[in-house]
N, C-alpha and C positions, 0 to 999 in steps of 0.2 A: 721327350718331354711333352705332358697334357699341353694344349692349347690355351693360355688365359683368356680369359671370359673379354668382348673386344665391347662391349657394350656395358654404360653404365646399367647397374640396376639398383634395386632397391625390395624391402620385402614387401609382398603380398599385404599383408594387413598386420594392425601394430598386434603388437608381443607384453605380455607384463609380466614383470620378475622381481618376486618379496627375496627380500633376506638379511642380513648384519651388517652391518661394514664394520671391519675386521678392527680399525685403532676408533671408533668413535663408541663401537658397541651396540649401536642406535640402529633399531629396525627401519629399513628404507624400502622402499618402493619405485622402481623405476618401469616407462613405457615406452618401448621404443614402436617409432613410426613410419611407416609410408613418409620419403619428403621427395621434393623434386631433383630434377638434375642439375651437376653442378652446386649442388646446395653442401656435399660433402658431411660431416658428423659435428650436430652441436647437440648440446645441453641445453636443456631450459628446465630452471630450478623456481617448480610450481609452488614449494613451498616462503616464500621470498615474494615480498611488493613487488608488483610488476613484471614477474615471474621471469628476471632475466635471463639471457642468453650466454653461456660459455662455447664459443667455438673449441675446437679441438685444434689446436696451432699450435707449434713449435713456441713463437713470439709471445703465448700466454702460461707458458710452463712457469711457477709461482714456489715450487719446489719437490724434491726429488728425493728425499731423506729417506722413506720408507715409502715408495711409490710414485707416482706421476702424479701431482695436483695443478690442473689449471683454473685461471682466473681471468673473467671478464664483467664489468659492470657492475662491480661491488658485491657477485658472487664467485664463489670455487667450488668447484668437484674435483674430490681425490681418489687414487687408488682407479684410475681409467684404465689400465692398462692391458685386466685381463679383458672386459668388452672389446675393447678397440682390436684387440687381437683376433677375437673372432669375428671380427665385421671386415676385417683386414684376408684372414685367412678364409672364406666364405665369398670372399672378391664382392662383396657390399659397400656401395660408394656414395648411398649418400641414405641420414636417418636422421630424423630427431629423437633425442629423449628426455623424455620427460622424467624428472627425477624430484621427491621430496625430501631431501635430504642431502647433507653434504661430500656425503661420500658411496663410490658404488660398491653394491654389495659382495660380501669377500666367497661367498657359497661354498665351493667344496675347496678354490683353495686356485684352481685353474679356467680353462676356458668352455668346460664341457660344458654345464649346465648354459649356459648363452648358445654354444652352437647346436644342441638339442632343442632349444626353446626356437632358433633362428629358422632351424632347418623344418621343424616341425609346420610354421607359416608357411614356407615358400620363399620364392622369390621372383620377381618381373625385371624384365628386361626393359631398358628404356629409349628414348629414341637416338640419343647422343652419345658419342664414343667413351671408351673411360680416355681419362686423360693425361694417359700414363707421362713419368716424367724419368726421360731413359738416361740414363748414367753415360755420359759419351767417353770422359777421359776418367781417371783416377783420383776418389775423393779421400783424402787420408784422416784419421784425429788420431791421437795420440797422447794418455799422459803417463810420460817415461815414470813419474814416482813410483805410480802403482802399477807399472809397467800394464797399461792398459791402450789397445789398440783396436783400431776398425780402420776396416779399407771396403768403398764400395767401386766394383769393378765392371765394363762393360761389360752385358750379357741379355739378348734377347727374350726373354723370362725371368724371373724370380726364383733365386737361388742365395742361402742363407748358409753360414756356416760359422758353428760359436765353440770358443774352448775356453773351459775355464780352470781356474787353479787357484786353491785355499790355502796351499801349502800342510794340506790337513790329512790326519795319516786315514780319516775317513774317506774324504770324498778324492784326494789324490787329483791326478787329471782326470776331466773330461771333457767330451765331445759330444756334439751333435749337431747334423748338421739337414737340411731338404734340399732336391734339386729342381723341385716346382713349388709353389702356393698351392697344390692342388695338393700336398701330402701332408699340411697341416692339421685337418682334422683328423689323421689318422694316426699320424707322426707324432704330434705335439700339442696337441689342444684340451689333455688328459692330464698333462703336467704340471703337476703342485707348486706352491710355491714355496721356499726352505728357509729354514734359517741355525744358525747355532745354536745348543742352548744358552752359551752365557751372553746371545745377545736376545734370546728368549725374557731372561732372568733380568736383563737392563729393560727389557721393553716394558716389563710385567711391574718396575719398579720404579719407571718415570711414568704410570698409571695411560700405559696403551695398551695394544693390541686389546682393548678392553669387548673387545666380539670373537677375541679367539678363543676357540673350545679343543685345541688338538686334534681336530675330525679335517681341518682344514690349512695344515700346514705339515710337511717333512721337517722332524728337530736332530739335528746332527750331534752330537753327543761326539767331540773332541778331548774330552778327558776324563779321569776317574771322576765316580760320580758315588757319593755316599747314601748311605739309606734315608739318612735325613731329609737330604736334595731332594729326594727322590716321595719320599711321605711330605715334604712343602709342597712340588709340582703337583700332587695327588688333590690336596686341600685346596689349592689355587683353582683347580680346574674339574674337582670333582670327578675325578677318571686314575684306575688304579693304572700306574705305567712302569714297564720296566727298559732296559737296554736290550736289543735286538742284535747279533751277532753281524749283521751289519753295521754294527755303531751309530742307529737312530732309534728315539724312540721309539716303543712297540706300540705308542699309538696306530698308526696305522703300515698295511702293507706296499711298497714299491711297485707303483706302475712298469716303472720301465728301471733297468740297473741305472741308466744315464740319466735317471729321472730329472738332477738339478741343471742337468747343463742343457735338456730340453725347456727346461722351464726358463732361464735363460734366455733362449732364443723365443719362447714364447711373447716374455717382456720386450726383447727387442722387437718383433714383429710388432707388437702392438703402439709401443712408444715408439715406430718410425710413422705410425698415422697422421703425427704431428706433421708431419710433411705437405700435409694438404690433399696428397694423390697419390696415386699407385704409382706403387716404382717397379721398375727394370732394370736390372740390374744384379750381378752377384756381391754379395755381400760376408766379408769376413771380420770378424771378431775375437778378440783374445782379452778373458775376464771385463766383459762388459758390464754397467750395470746403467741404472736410470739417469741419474747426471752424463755418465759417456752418452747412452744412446742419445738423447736430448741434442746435446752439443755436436753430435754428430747431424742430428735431424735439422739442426740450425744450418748445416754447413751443406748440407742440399738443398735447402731452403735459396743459403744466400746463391749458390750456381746457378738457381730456378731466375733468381731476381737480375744478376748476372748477362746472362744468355737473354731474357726478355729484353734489357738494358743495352745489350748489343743491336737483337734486331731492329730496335726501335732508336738507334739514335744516329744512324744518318740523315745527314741534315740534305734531301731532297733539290734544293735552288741551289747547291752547290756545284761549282762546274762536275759536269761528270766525268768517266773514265769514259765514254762512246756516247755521244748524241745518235738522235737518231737517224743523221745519214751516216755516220763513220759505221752505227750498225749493219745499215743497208749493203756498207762493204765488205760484211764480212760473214751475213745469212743470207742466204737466199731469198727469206720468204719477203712478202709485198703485200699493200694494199687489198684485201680486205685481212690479209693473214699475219703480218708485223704483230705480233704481241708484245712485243719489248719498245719503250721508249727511251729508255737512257740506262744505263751500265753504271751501278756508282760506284763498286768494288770490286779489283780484280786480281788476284795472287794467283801462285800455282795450284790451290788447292780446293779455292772456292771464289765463287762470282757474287755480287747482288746487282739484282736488276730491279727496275720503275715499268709498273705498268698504267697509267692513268685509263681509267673506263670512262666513256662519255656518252651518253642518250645519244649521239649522233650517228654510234655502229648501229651497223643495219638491223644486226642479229635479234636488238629489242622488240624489233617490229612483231617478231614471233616466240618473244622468252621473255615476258609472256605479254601479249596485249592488255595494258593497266596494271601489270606488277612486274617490272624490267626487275632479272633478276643476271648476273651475269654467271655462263653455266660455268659448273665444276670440268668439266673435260675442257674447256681454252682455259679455264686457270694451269690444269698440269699443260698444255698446250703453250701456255706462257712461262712456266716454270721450265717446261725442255728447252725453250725459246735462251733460256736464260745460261741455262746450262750449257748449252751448246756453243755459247760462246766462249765458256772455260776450255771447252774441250777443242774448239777449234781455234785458241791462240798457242796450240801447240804445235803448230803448223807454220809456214813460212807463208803460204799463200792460200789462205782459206777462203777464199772467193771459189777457188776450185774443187773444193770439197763440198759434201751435206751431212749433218747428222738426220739418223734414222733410228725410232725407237729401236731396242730389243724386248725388251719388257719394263713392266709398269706394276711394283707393290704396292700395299697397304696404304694405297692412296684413302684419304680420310676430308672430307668437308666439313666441318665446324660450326660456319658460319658464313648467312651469305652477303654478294657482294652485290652492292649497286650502283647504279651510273651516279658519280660525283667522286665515287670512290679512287683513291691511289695503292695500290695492292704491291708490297715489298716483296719480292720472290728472292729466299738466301737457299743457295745450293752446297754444297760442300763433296768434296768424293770422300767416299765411305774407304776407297782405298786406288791404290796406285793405278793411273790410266796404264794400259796394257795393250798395244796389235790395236792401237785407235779403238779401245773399249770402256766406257766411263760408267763408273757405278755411283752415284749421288743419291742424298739424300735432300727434298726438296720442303721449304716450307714458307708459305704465302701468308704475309701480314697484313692487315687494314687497320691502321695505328695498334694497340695493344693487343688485337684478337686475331688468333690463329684462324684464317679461314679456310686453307687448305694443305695437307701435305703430305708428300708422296715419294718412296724410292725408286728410283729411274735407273733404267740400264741404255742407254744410247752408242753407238759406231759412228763415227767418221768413213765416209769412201769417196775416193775420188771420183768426179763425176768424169766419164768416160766422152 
């Protein structure tokens, strides 16, 4: 599996792209931008007093009927989805766009023309990490009616996998599915968007899709269909069309046989943007569509909100599980090296520990004279500090043992710390201690903000 890009970025210089949007018919104009880090994908709808701003949120989804519309500040953008998918599948993390109009433009139907337009800029890398949000246990939705299901599962990368089923003697099952983000724009970013015709012939009749020309949609042709049908579709849309042995119109030719079930997954990629941040994660789905994704997007959302709500709600002045001489009994380290001051949570599986920094360690003196910063190596130093305790309350008499690194991954600094600060370190084992060997995963809070975090392999031995 490619490597995901471990750094926010952002493109080179902004991009403009004219075109329709597909249910308004209304020629739009959109500009997407250079924006900073952390700043993640909004909207600003230049045509509008005050040129508000739509973030791209899960929490601002406004409706789902025929696309993804979100709403903020007394304006909406609809139809986000094929964008956000290639800003998503191109590992691009943070943009503004500028848009004149209410919906974005429908073009050929998929995500090429943006990831042509994307790729053609560039892209720059930026100074701060992306801020992926990894899927640790099993995320389900499920609605049995229309027997529609997604499950998002642990997985060190980005991996997608959708089946869908019409019960239609056309499209039958299908599948598709990528085992990285890196195979989207070859995979899926080419894929149209479909529809039946008799919900063609409904759209055409409740006065929508009024920017569709047939140049930019797959039309599924599930039943007999008469010359007449067929001379109204002509007059409606100005294009002579017949049925293609495939059972879709002959407007256009099939990218790929799976064409709708990658397109599909193209929508889901794009509506999981809502999410805020890149995910980790394998991901499965069965007959998804915009409402499921959504509701699914929500429901990682709320784990995001969750897990922050855990880190952050130890109440600190409460008695601890280890002050810091009951610690002194059972690590080794001392005065100037002590990086743990109190234990506030302890089970078989995971620790949290307190570390208060104060201008009074020595180390300021030199880190840095007039800007006390506390470094990133004694934070993971306090994080193993931390850790080490889980691992050595599995022992009878840990006074007599040490932990000792093994190795040190994808440690990550965030954000820095400074003397006044109280720095939360939650460790957890990634899996079963084994021959006194602990694999954790480590992450350092300074109220809401992640300022460091790290995977840790550490040994117990007894000291001889």
């Amino acid at each position: 599996m490619d490597e995901m890009n471990a750094k926010q970025r952002t493109i080179k210089s902004e991009v403009t792209i004219s075109g329709i949007g597909l249910h308004t018919g209304k020629s739009v104009t959109l500009t997407l931008r250079p924006a900073p880090e952390n700043h993640w994908f909004k909207f600003r709808r230049i045509d509008l007093e005050g040129q508000p701003i739509v973030s791209v949120d899960a929490d601002n989804v406004t409706d789902t009927s025929r696309g993804t519309t979100i709403s903020e500040n007394g304006a909406s953008v609809s139809t986000i989805e094929h964008l956000m998918a290639a800003l998503i599948g191109l590992q691009v993390d943070n943009v503004l766009i500028d848009l004149d109009g209410p919906e974005v433009p429908i073009l050929d139907g998929s995500s090429n023309v943006f990831i042509e337009k994307l790729t053609e800029v560039g892209f720059v890398d930026q100074d701060a990490d992306r801020d992926f949000y990894e899927i640790k246990e099993n995320i389900h939705y499920s609605e049995p009616d229309r027997k529609v299901e997604i499950v998002g599962m642990p997985l060190d990368g980005y991996r997608l996998t959708c089946m869908i089923d019409f019960n239609s003697p056309v499209l039958g099952s299908q599948h598709a599915s990528i085992s990285a983000i890196e195979e989207f724009e070859r995979e899926i970013g080419s894929s149209r968007t479909f529809c039946f015709l008799h919900e063609l012939e409904a759209l055409v009749n409740n006065n929508l899709i009024k920017g569709g020309d047939l140049s930019n949609a797959i039309v599924i042709v599930d039943r007999q269909v008469t010359t007449e049908e067929l001379e109204k579709l002509e007059g409606l849309f100005n294009k002579k069309v017949t049925v293609a042995d495939e059972g879709i119109l002959d407007n256009i030719q099939l990218r790929h046989q799976n064409e709708p079930a990658r397109h599909k997954l193209l929508d889901m990629i794009g509506d999981l943007a809502l999410v805020g941040r890149p995910i980790k994660g394998h991901i499965m789905a069965a007959r998804p569509g915009h409402a499921a994704n959504v509701a699914f997007a929500k429901r990682i959302k709320s784990q995001i909100k969750r897990s922050k709500k855990k880190i952050n709600s130890y109440d600190i002045h409460a008695k601890p599980v280890y002050d810091t001489v009951q610690i002194m009994n059972i690590l080794p380290h001392r005065q100037p090296f002590l990086m743990v001051d109190k234990i506030l949570e302890l089970s078989e599986t995971h620790v949290v520990g307190l570390k208060n920094v104060t201008m009074n360690e020595d180390l300021f003196m030199g880190h840095f004279p007039g800007a006390p910063v506390f470094p990133g190596v004694l934070q993971i130093e306090a994080m193993a500090q931390t850790g080490g305790i889980l691992v050595l309350n599995t022992v009878p008499d840990p006074e007599n043992w040490l932990t000792l690194f093994l190795k040190i991954e994808n440690a990550r600094f965030k954000n820095q710390v400074h003397p006044g600060d109280t720095i939360i370190f939650s460790c957890e084992l990634l899996e079963p201690i084994r021959r006194g060997i602990a694999r954790m995963k480590g992450i350092g809070m300074v109220g809401e903000k992640i300022v460091s975090e790290a995977e840790l392999m550490a040994q117990i031995v007894k000291v001889k």
